[in-house]
N, C-alpha and C positions, 0 to 999 in steps of 0.2 A: 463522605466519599469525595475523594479531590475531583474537583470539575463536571463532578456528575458524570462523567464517561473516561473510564483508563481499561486497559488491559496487561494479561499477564501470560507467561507462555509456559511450555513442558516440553520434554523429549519422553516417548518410549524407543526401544529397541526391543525386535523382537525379528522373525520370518513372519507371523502371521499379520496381515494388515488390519485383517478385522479385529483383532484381538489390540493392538496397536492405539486402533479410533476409539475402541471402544474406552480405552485404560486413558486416553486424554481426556475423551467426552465427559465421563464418569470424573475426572479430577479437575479439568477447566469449566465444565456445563453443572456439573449435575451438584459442584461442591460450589456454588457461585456464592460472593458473600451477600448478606442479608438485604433487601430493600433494594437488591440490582436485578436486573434483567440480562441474560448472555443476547446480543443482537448479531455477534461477525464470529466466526471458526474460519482463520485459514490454516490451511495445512499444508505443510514442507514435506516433500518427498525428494528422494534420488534417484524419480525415475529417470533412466536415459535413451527413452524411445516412448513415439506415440501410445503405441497396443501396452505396454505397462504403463504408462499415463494414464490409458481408459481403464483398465484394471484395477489401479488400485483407487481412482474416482469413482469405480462402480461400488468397490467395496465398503467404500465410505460413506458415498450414497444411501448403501444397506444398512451400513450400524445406525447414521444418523437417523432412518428413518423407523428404524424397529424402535430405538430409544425415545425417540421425540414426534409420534408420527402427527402431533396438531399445531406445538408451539416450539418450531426448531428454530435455532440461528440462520440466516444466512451464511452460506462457508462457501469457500473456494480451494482449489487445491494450484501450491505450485511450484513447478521443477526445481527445488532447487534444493541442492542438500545439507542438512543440519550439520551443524560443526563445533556446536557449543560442548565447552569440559570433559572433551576426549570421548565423545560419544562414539559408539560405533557406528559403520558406513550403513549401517543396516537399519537404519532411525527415522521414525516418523514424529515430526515440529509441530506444533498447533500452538496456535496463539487466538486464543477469545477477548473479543471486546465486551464488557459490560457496561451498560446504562441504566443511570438510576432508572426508579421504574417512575411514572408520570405522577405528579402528586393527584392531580386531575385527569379525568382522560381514562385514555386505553393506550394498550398497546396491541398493535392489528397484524393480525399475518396474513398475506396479499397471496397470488401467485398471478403469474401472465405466463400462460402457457406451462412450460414445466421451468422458468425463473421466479425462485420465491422473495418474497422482497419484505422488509417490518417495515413498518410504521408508529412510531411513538407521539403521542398526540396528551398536550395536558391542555388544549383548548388556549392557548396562546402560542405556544412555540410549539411547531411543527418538526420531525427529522425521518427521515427516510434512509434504509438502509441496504444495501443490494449489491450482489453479482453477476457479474454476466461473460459467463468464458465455454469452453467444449465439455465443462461437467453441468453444464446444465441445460443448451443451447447448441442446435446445428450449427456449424460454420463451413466455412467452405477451407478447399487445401489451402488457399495463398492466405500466406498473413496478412500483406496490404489486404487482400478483399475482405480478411475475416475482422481487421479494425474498421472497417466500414460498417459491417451488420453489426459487433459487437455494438457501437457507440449508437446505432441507429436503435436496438432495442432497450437501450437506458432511457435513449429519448421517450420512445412510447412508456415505458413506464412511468418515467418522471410527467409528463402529459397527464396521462391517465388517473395521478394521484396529486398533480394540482400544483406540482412543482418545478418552479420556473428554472431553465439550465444554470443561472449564475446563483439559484442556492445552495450547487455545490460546496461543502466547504474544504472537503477529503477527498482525493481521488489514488488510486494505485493502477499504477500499468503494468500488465506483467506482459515482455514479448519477448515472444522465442527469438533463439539466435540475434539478439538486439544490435551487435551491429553488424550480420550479414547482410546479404542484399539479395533479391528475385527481383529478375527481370531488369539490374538495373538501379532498383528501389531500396534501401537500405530500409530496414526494417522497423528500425527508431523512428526515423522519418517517416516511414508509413505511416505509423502510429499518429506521429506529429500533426501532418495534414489531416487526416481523419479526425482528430481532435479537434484542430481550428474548423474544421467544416461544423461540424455538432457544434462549436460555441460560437459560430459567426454571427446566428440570427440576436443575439445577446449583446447588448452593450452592457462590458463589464464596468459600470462604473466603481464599486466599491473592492478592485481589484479580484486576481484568477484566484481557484482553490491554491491550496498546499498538495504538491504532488509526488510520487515517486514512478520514475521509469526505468525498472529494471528488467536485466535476463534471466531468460529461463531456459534449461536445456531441449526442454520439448513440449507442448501441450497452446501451442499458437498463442492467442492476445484473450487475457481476461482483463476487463477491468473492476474494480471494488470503488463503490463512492459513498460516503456519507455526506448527505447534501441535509438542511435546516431554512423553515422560515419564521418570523418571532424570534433572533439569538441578534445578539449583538455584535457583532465580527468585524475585523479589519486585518487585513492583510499587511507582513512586514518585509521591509527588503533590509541586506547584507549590504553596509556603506564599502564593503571590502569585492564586492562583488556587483556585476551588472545584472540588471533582471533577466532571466531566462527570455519573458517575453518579447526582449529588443535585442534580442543577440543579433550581430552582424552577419552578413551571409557566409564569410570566411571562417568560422565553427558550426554552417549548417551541412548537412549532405543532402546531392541531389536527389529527387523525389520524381515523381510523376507529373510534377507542377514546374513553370518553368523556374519560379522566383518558390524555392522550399520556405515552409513554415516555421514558425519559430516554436519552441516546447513553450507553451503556455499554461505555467505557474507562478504561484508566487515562493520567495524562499521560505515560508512561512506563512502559518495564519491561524490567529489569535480568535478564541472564541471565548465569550463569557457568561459564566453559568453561575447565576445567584450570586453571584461579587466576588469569585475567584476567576484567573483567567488561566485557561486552558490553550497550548499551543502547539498546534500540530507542524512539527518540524518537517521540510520538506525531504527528498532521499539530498543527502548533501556532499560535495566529495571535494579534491583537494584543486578547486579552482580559484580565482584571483582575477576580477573583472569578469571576462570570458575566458579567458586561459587558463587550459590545464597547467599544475605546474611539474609537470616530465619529466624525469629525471629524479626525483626522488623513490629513495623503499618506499614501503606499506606502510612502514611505522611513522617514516616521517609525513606520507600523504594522511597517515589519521590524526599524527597532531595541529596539520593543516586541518583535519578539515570539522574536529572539536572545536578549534579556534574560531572554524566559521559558526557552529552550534552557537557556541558563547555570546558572539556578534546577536544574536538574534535573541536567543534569550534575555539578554541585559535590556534590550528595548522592552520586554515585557513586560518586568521589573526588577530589582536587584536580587531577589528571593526565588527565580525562577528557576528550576529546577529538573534536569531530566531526569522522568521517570521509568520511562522505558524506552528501548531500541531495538533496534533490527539494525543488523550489520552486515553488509552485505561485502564481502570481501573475492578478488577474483583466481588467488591461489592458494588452494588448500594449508600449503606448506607455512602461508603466511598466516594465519589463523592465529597459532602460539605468541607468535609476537603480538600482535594485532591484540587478540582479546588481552594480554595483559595490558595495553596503553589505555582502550576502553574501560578496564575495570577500574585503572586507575583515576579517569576522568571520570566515572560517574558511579562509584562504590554500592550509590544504596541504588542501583536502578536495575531493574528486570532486564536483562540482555539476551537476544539470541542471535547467534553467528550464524549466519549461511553462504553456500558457495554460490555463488551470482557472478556473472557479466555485468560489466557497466557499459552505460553508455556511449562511453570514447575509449579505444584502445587502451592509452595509457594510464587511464586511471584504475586504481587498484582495489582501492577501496570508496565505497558511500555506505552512508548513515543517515536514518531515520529518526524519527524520536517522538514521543509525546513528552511536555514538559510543563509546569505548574507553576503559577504567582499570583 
């Protein structure tokens, strides 16, 4: 199994949701290949209001726990809707991560409260696995306030299981309306400072995880982390690009804070499992230094921003290879176009399109990826 950790994804369509989870669960969980372990289900939907967000998390809730009630994945659900191969609007996305299963060791399943969390342990390398958003966890109405408790209950988790904050090596941010604002506070930014609070007590020395911060039409701030201790890892930067974490204050927005926070990621980061290296590509989109570059279509911001893929992969090594993506695109219409440039840049790799918000106005499109050498 390449890198010892990949994922793969599925579309159903259907009206019933249970029927839906269950028809993923059964073909991403239940058919998982040999010698893997399923540890993450997220799930795409197109809800577009709260009360059918809690709806159809509740029902997900249900299948996954009638199916799996002792050894379930962690999963998350989030607003955004599937668009891959002319799916219909009515489509529920699931995408499982599998990890080899520990040669040594166990694999543990945790819960803190009703957040359930893995633990794969071969007795030298450690990895943890976890969500934490409004399908599992109270939060309060404001986004800024609910990235405060979100990030504050990873902490106690990660505490409680021995895991210092900078072994994150994965993180995902999903925030509603990502660049509105309450109160003032642009939403991203919320996010942002919440994040550098939870990493402040941390000197990062061997650089931040690989991250993705995108929109979602409703369901507030979840985040997903796969954090490790015992791996070898190091973090990669984009010579074509500035690091997220030194952007100038002139591409941040105001926050709560007088001087706003910077998104602290890396473009990239490189993990290695038994002498292959694994590289979790951060979400990426069509910037240059810190500027967006504005004014282009869709098509031309994804051949920008494969370009910058490439950038990051070649430093891995010349054999690196994306294997899967998440594509996050911000108008429907653009989709057609869009996934032909993508399939063209990476033929043999698992791809699913979703409608997403990006971080800055004008960007159209970002891209994720896991990727192998």
């Amino acid at each position: 199994m390449e890198g010892g950790y990949f994922c793969r994804t599925a579309l159903a369509s259907g009206e019933d949701v249970r029927t839906c989870a269950g028809e993923l669960a059964e073909r991403l969980v239940g058919g998982r290949p040999s010698g893997t372990v399923p540890v993450r289900l997220v799930f795409f939907t197109d809800a577009a209001e709260g009360e059918t967000f809690r709806t159809v998390a509740e029902r997900i809730g249900e299948v996954l726990s009638g199916r799996y009630p002792r050894q379930r994945p962690v999963w998350s659900l989030v607003a955004q809707r599937p668009l891959s191969g002319g799916i219909p609007a009515r489509a529920l996305a699931a995408e499982v991560h599998y990890h080899a299963l520990p040669r040594r060791g166990a694999v543990r399943y945790g819960c803190f409260g009703k957040i359930p969390y893995i633990v794969c342990d071969d007795g030298e390398r450690r990895e943890l696995f976890l969500s934490v958003g409004p399908h599992n966890t109270w939060l309060p109405d404001c986004v800024p306030a609910q990235a405060e408790v979100v990030f504050g209950r990873v902490a106690e988790i990660m505490r409680r299981e021995g895991f210092p904050i900078d072994s994150i090596q994965r993180q995902w941010n999903y925030v509603e309306g990502i660049t509105r604002e309450t109160h003032g506070c642009q939403h991203y930014q919320a996010l942002n400072d919440a994040r550098s609070e939870f990493y402040a007590p941390v000197f990062w020395t061997n650089g931040y995880p690989a991250a993705t911060g995108i929109g979602t039409v409703c369901g507030g701030i979840t985040v997903d982390v796969n954090a490790a201790t015992g791996l070898v890892s190091r973090a990669v930067d984009n010579p074509l690009q500035r690091a997220a974490h030194v952007y100038s204050e002139k591409v941040l927005r105001p926050g709560d804070r007088a001087v706003p926070t910077t998104p602290k990621f890396e473009r990239a980061r490189v993990v290695e499992y038994g002498g292959q290296s694994l590289c979790y590509v951060s979400g990426t989109a069509a910037i240059r230094r810190e500027e967006s570059l504005a004014g282009m279509d869709a098509v031309r911001q994804t051949e920008v921003t494969v370009g910058n893929i490439g950038q990051l992969t070649a430093q891995v090594s010349s054999g690196c290879r994306v294997r899967s993506a998440r594509v996050y695109v911000k108008r429907a219409e653009d989709v057609p176009a869009v996934e032909e440039a993508v399939r063209a840049a990476y033929p043999e790799a698992d791809l699913l399109f979703l409608e997403a918000d990006v971080c800055r106005p004008e960007l159209l499109v970002e891209i994720e990826a896991l990727a192998f050498g």
